[in-house]
C-alpha positions as CSV (number, residue, x, y, z in Angstrom):
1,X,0.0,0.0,0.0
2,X,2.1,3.0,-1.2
3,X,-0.8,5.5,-1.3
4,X,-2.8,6.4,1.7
5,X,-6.2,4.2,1.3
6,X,-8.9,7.1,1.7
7,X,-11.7,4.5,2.9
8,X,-9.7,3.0,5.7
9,X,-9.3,6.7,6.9
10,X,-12.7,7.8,6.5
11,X,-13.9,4.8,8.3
12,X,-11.7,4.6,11.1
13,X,-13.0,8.6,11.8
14,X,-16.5,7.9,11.4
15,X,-16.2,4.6,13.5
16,X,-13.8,6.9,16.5
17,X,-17.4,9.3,15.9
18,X,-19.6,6.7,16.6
19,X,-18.3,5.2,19.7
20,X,-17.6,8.9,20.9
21,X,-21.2,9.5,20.7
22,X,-21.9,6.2,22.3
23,X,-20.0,7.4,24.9
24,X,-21.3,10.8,25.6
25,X,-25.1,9.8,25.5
26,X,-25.0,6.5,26.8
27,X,-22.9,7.1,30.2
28,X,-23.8,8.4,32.7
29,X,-20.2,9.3,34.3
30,X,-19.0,12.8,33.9
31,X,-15.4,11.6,33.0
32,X,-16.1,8.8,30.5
33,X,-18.6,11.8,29.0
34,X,-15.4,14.1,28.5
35,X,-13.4,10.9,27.4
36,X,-16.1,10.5,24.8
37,X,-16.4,14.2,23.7
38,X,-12.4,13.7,23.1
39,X,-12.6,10.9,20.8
40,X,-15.2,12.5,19.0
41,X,-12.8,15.5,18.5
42,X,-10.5,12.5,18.0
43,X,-12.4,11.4,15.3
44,X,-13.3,14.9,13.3
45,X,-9.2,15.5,13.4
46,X,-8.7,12.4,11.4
47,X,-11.4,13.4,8.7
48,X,-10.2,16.8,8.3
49,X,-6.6,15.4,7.5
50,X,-8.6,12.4,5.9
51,X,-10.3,14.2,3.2
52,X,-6.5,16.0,2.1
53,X,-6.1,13.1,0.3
54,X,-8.2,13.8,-2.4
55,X,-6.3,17.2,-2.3
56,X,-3.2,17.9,-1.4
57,X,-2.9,21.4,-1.7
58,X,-4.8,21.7,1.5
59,X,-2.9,19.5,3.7
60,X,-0.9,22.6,5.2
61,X,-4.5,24.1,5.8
62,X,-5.6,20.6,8.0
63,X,-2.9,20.2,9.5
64,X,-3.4,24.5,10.9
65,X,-6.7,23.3,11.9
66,X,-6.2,19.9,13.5
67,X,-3.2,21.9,15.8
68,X,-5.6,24.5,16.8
69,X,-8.4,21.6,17.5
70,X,-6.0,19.9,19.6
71,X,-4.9,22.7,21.5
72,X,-8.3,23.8,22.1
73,X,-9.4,20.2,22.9
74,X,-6.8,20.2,25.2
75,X,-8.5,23.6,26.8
76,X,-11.6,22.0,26.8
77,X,-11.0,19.0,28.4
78,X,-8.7,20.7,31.8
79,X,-11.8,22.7,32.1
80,X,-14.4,19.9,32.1
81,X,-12.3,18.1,34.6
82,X,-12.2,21.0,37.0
83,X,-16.2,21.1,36.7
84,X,-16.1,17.5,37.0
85,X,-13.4,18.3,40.3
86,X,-15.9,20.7,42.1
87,X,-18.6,18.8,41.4
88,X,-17.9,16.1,43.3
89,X,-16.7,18.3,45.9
90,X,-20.5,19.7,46.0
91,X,-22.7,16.3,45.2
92,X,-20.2,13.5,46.4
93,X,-20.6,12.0,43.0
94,X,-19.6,12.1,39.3
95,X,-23.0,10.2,37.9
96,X,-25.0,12.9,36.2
97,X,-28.6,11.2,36.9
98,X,-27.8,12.3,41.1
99,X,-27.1,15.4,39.8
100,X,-30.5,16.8,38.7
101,X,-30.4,20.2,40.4
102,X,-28.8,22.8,38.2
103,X,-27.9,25.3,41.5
104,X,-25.0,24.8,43.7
């Protein structure tokens, strides 16, 4: 396989999509949510640089974007665990079904 296989790349994303969805609406833990919402970032990454195959001209462009993405994932994700931090403090518990009440 000298080229890149576009198909194997395009599925692999839409398959890390699908089990990041899985695991943002399925669980009810606050940190396998944020695990989930990261490989669904995960998961649009790969198709950005996926779909430079077809085009190589903007493979400088994707790879700007997936750096920002990253970086901003990255953002995303210390900030989610310090909810996740002070909201155990406050409930005792990271399930989100305990936590019904939206006031601290």
């Amino acid at each position: 396989m000298s080229s890149p296989d576009f198909t194997l790349y395009a599925t692999t994303a839409i398959f890390l999509y699908i089990i990041g969805l899985y695991g943002i609406v399925v669980r009810r833990n606050m940190i396998r949510t944020i695990i989930g919402l990261e490989i669904v970032t995960a998961g649009v990454n790969l198709n950005f640089l996926t779909f430079t195959i077809l085009n190589k001209d903007l493979l400088p462009l994707a790879q700007y974007f997936v750096v920002i993405s990253i970086v901003i994932g990255a953002a995303v994700a210390s900030l989610a665990l310090m909810i996740v931090i002070q909201a155990y403090r406050h409930y005792g518990s990271i399930d989100l079904k305990k936590m019904s009440r939206l006031r601290w």
